[in-house]
DOPAMI-663419 format. One line per 2 residues: number of its first residue (from 1); their letters; for each residue x, y, z of C-alpha. Coordinates in steps of 0.25 Angstrom, whole numbers, plus 5000, padded with zeros to 4 digits. Example, Ala and Ser with C-alpha at 12.3 -4.5 7.8 and 13.67 -1.06 7.14 Angstrom:
// DOPAMI-663419
1	AS	5049:4982:5031; 5055:4996:5029
//
This chain:
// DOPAMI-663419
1	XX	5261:5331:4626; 5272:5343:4628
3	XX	5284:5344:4621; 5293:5343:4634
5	XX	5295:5330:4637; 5288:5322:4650
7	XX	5298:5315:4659; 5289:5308:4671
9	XX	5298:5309:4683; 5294:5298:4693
11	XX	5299:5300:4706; 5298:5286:4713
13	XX	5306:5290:4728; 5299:5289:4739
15	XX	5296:5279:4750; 5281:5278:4752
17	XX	5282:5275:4767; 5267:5277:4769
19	XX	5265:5265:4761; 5272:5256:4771
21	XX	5276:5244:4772; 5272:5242:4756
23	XX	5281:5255:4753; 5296:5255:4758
25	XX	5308:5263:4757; 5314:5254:4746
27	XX	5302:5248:4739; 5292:5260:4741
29	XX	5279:5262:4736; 5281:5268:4721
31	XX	5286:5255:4718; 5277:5248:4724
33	XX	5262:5242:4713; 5253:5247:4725
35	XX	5240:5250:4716; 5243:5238:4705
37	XX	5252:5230:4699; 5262:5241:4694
39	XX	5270:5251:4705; 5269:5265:4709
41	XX	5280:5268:4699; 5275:5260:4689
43	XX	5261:5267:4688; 5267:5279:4687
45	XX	5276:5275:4676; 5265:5269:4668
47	XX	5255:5282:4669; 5266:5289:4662
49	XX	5261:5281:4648; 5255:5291:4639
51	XX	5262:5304:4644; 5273:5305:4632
53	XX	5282:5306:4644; 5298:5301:4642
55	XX	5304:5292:4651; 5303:5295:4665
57	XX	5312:5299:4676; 5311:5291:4688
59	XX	5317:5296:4702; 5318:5285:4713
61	XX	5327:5280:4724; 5340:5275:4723
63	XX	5334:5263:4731; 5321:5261:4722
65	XX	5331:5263:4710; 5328:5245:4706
67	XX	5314:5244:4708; 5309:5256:4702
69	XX	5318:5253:4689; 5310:5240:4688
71	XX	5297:5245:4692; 5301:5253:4678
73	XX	5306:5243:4672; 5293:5233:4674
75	XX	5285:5241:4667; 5294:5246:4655
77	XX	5296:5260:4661; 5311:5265:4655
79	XX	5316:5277:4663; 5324:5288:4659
81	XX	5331:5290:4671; 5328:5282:4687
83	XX	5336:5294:4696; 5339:5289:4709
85	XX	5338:5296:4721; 5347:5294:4733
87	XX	5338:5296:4743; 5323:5304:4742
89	XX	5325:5319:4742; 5310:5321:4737
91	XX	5303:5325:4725; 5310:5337:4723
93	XX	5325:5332:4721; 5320:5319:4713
95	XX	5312:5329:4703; 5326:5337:4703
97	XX	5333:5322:4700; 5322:5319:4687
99	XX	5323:5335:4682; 5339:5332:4682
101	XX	5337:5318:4675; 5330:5327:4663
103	XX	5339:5336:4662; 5350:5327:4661
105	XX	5343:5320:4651; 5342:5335:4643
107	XX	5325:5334:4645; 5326:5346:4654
109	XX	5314:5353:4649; 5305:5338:4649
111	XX	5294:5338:4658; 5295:5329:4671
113	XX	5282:5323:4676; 5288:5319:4690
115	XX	5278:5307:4696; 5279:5299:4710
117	XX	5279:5286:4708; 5270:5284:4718
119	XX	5257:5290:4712; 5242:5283:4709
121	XX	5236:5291:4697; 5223:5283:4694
123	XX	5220:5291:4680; 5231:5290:4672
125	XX	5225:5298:4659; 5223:5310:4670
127	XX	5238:5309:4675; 5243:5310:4660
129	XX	5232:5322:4657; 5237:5331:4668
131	XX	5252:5327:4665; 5250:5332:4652
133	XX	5244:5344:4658; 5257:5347:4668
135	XX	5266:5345:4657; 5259:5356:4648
137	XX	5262:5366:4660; 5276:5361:4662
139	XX	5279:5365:4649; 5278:5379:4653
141	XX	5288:5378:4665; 5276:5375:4677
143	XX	5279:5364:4686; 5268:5356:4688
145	XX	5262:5347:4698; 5249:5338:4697
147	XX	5240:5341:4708; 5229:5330:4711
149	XX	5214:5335:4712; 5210:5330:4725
151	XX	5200:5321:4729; 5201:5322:4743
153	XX	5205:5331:4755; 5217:5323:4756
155	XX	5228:5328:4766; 5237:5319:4762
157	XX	5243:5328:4751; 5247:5341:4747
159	XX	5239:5350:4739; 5241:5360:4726
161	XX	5232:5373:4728; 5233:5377:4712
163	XX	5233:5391:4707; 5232:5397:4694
165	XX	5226:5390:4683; 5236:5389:4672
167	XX	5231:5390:4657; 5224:5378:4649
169	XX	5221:5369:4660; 5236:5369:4664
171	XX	5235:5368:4678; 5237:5378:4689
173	XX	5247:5385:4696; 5250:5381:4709
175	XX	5247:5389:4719; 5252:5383:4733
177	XX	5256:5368:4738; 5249:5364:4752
179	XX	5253:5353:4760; 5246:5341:4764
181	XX	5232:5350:4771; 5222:5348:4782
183	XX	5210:5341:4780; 5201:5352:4780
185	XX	5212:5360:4771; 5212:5349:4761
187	XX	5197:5349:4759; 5199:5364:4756
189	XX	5208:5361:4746; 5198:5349:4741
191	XX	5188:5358:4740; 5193:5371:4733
193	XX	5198:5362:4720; 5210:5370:4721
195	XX	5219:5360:4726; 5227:5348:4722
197	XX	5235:5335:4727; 5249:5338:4727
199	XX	5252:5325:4718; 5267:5326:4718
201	XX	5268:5324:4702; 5275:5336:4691
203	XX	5278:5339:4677; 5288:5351:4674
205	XX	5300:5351:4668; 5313:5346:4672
207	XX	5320:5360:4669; 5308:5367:4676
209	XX	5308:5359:4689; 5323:5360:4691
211	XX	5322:5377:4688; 5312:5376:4700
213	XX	5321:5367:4710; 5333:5374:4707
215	XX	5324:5387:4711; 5317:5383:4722
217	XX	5326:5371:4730; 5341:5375:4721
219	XX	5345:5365:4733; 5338:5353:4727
221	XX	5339:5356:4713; 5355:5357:4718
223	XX	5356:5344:4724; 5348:5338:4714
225	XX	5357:5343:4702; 5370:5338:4710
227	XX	5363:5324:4711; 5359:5323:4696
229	XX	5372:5328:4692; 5379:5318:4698
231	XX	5370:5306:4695; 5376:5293:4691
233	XX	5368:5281:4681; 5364:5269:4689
235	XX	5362:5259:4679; 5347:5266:4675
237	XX	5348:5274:4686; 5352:5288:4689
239	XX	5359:5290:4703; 5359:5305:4708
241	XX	5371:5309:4717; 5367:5304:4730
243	XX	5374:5314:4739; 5368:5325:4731
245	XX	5356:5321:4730; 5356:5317:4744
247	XX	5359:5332:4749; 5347:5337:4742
249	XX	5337:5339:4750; 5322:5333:4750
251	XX	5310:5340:4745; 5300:5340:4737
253	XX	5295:5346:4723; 5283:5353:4732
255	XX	5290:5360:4741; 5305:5363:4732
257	XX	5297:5368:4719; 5283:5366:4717
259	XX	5279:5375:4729; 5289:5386:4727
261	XX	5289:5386:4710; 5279:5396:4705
263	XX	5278:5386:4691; 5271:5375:4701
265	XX	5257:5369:4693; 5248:5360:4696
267	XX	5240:5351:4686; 5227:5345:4692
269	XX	5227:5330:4691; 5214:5321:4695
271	XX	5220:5306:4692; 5216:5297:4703
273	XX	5230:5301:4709; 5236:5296:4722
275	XX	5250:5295:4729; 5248:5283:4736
277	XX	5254:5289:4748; 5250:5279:4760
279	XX	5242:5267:4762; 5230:5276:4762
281	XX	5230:5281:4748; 5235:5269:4743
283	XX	5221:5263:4747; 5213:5275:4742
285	XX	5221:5272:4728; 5219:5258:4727
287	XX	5206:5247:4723; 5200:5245:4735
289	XX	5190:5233:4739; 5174:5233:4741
291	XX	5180:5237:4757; 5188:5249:4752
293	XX	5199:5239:4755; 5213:5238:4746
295	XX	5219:5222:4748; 5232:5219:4740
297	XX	5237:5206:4743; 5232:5194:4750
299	XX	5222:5202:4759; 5210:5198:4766
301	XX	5201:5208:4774; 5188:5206:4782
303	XX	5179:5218:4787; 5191:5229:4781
305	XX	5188:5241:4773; 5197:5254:4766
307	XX	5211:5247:4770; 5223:5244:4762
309	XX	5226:5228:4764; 5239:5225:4759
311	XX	5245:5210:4760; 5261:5208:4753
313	XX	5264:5195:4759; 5253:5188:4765
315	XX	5239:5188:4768; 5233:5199:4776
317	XX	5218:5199:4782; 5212:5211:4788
319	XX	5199:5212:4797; 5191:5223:4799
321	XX	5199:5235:4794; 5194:5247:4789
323	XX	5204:5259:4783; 5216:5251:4786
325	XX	5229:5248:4778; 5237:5234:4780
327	XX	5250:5233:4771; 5257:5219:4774
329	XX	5271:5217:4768; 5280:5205:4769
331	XX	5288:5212:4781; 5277:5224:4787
333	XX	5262:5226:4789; 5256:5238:4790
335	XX	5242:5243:4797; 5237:5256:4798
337	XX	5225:5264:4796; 5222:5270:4784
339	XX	5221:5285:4789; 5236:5281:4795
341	XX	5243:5276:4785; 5251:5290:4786
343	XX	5257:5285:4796; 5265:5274:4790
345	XX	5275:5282:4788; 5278:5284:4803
347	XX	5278:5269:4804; 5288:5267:4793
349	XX	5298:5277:4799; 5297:5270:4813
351	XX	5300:5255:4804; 5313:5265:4798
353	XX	5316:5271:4810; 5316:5257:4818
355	XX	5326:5253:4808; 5320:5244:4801
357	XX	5318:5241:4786; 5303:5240:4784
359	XX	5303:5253:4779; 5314:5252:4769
361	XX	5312:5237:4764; 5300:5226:4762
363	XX	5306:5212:4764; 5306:5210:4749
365	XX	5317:5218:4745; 5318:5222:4729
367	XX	5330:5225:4722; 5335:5224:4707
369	XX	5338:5210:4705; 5324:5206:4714
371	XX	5321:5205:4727; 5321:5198:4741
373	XX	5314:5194:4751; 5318:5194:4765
375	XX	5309:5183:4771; 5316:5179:4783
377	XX	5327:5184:4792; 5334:5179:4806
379	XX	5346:5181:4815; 5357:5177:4804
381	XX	5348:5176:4792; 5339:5180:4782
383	XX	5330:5173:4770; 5328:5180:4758
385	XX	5320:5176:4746; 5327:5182:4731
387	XX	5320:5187:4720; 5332:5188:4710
389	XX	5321:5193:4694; 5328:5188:4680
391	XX	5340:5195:4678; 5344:5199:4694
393	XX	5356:5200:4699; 5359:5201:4714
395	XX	5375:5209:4715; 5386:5201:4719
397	XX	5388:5203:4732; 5393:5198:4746
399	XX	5388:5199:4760; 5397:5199:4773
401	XX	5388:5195:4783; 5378:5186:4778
403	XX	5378:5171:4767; 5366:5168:4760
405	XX	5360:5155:4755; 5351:5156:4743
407	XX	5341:5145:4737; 5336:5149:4723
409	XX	5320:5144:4724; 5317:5149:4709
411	XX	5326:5153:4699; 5339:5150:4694
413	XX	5350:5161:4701; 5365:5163:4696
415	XX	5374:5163:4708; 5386:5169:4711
417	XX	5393:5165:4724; 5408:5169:4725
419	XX	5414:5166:4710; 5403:5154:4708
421	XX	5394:5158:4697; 5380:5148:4698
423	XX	5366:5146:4697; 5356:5140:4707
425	XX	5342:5135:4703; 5329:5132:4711
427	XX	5332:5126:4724; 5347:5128:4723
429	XX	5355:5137:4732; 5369:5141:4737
431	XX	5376:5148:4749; 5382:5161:4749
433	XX	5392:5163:4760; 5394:5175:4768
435	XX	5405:5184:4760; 5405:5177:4745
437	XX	5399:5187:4733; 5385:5182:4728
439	XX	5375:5187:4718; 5363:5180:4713
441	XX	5358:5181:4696; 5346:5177:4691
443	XX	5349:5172:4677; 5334:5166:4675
445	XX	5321:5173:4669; 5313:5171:4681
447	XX	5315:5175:4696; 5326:5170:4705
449	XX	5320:5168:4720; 5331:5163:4730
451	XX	5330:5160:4745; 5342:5167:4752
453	XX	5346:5165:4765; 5355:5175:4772
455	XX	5364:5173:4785; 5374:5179:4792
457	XX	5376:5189:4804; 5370:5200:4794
459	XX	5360:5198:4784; 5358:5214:4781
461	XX	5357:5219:4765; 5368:5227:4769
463	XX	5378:5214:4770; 5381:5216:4754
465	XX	5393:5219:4744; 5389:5221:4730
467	XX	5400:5218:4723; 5391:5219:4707
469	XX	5378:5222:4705; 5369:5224:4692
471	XX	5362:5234:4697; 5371:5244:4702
473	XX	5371:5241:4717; 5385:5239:4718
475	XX	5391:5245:4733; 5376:5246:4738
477	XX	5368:5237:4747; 5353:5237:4742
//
């Protein structure tokens, strides 16, 4: 294809609070399967098949760091490096981070084909084409950008106004980045045929891309440089200095490089492309019914047309909607208008604000050994329901404010209580008081699902002392 190598970098941050309550801070919507049986991240690793690209390099956050290693896992995808991020600091810094991861690993002059992990591209053959295309004009020092033709005077997004044609069919300069427009601007820029999406997607080289940081935000590439340079392994995991990369401030590629570099190019790319930013657009993206309707889930609608219907944990029957969306989880239920659905993320920083969890957490929490399920809770108590996969470990641990009862329902589960070491089958249980290191193992081939009741004056997730853990989680409390 070229003779530098291609690392896809695939930036997996983010929140996607706009796709509330489905979306959360801890389980957000890049890994969630929203248009089929695979997730966000998955589909975008699996479009990378027949682009002769090496290993990739995925950015996440410190707090994503089990499921996306899964997610990968699940579908046989082998990282070269998963660098964590601290906190978000925008695209801009976590480019810096997967330029560094190159370098380090002596590819500096590789190509990085840097991806959200959130995108739809319908025509995969299309993507691949104008990859191939970037990645000629990379070679000679350009830093490209893929800018979607549009088909619609959408002002949801920014647009690309190109310049120059380059030689060959190789794209065009960039002449000017424009924030999201007006109506009547954007059919314009519909109309002129001179302007593109800004699709937030890049092939340049790793050594090209930091030239043009350390030129244009030298505070960044700094910061970013001191993070990397101080980075620790993490089982398959590279931790950045968290103080350093903290201090860095937030930006994005946009407004640090592309728009100030005078080697910015755009690639035209026409492949069904979307980025799934709100409830909206997810609808437009996906199948929808003889009524214009999308139903996931146990749905029943009567008289409703163009509205998304989605039901988590229970039936949900609409009656006589029209443009509307209805996300129902196990612990919130969404309704809004279509042309609203902006709005959600007002509504979720109220839920944060107010100091509560919606926002952060659903009720089924996932972490590396399983999950649970928090399916009823009181004054001095709490039932949870554990999902414990082949393999799982739960740390050794102590709480000082709460004992716990657990029932094994299905599975066979290895105890330890204290310096008793014993297993419990189906419909057997034992009693963990209040102060007395614990852990649950599931020696079997199949899932372990136990019934857990919690009392005690505080039943918070905080209330925990790791003592070991197989995952690294040692001095933590999530």
């Amino acid at each position: 294809m070229t003779s530098a190598a291609l690392i896809p970098v695939v930036l997996s941050g983010g929140s996607g609070t706009r796709l509330w309550p489905l979306s959360r801070e801890l389980h957000p919507k890049q890994l969630l399967p929203l248009l089929g049986q695979h997730t966000m991240l998955q589909d975008t690793m699996r479009r990378l098949a027949g682009l002769e690209a090496a290993a990739p390099i995925v950015i996440c956050n410190e707090a994503h760091r089990f499921l996306v290693a899964e997610q990968l896992r699940a579908i046989g995808c082998v990282a070269q490096g998963v660098v964590l991020e601290p906190v978000g600091r925008n695209t801009a810094p976590a480019i810096a981070l997967a330029a560094l991861a190159a370098e380090a690993a002596g590819n500096g002059e590789a190509l990085l084909l840097v991806l959200p992990a959130d995108h739809v591209i319908r025509d995969v053959d299309a993507f691949r084409a104008a990859v191939r295309a970037a990645a000629v004009a990379a070679q000679s020092g350009s830093l490209v950008t893929f800018g979607i033709v549009p088909q619609a005077a959408e002002t949801g997004y920014g647009y690309i106004h190109r310049g120059a044609s380059l030689p060959a069919g190789g794209g065009w300069r960039i002449d000017r980045f424009v924030e999201k427009p007006e109506r009547a601007r954007a059919e314009a820029f519909l109309a002129s045929g001179e302007y593109y999406w800004n699709s937030g997607m890049f092939v340049f080289s790793a050594r090209r891309y930091l030239e043009e940081l350390r030129r244009h935000a030298p505070d960044i590439a700094a910061a970013c440089e001191r993070a990397y340079g101080a980075a620790q392994r993490d089982l398959d995991f590279t931790r950045v200095d968290s103080a350093a990369f903290t201090a860095c401030r937030s930006d994005s590629i946009d407004f640090a490089v592309m728009e100030k570099t005078d080697a910015a190019v755009v690639i035209p790319l026409d492949a069904g492309w979307s980025d799934v930013g709100s409830w909206s657009t997810l609808h437009d993206a996906s199948e929808r019914d003889a009524n214009g309707n999308v139903l996931r889930g146990d749905v029943l609608a009567e008289d409703t047309h163009d509205s998304y219907l989605y039901a988590g944990s229970r039936l949900l029957a609409v009656v006589g909607l029209d443009n509307h969306v209805v996300i129902e989880t196990k612990d919130a239920v969404l309704v809004a208008p279509r042309e609203r659905v902006q709005d959600v993320k007002s509504l979720v920083a109220r839920i944060k604000g107010a100091g509560r969890n919606e926002h952060s957490l659903h009720r089924e929490v996932f972490r590396p050994w399983g999950s649970y399920d928090s399916l009823e809770s009181g004054d001095r108590f709490q039932v949870k329901r554990l999902t414990v996969k082949p393999g799982g470990v739960l740390s050794l641990q102590l709480h000082h404010h709460r004992a716990e009862h657990w029932v094994v329902v299905s599975g066979t589960a290895r105890i330890t209580r204290g310096d008793d070491v014993f297993l419990l089958e189906e419909n057997q249980s034992t009693f963990i008081p209040l102060g007395v290191r614990h852990r649950i193992e599931n020696p079997g081939k199949v899932p372990l699902h136990i019934i857990e009741v919690q009392s005690g004056g505080y039943l918070g997730e905080d209330d925990i002392v790791r003592f070991e853990d197989q995952y690294g989680r040692e001095g933590t409390k999530t």
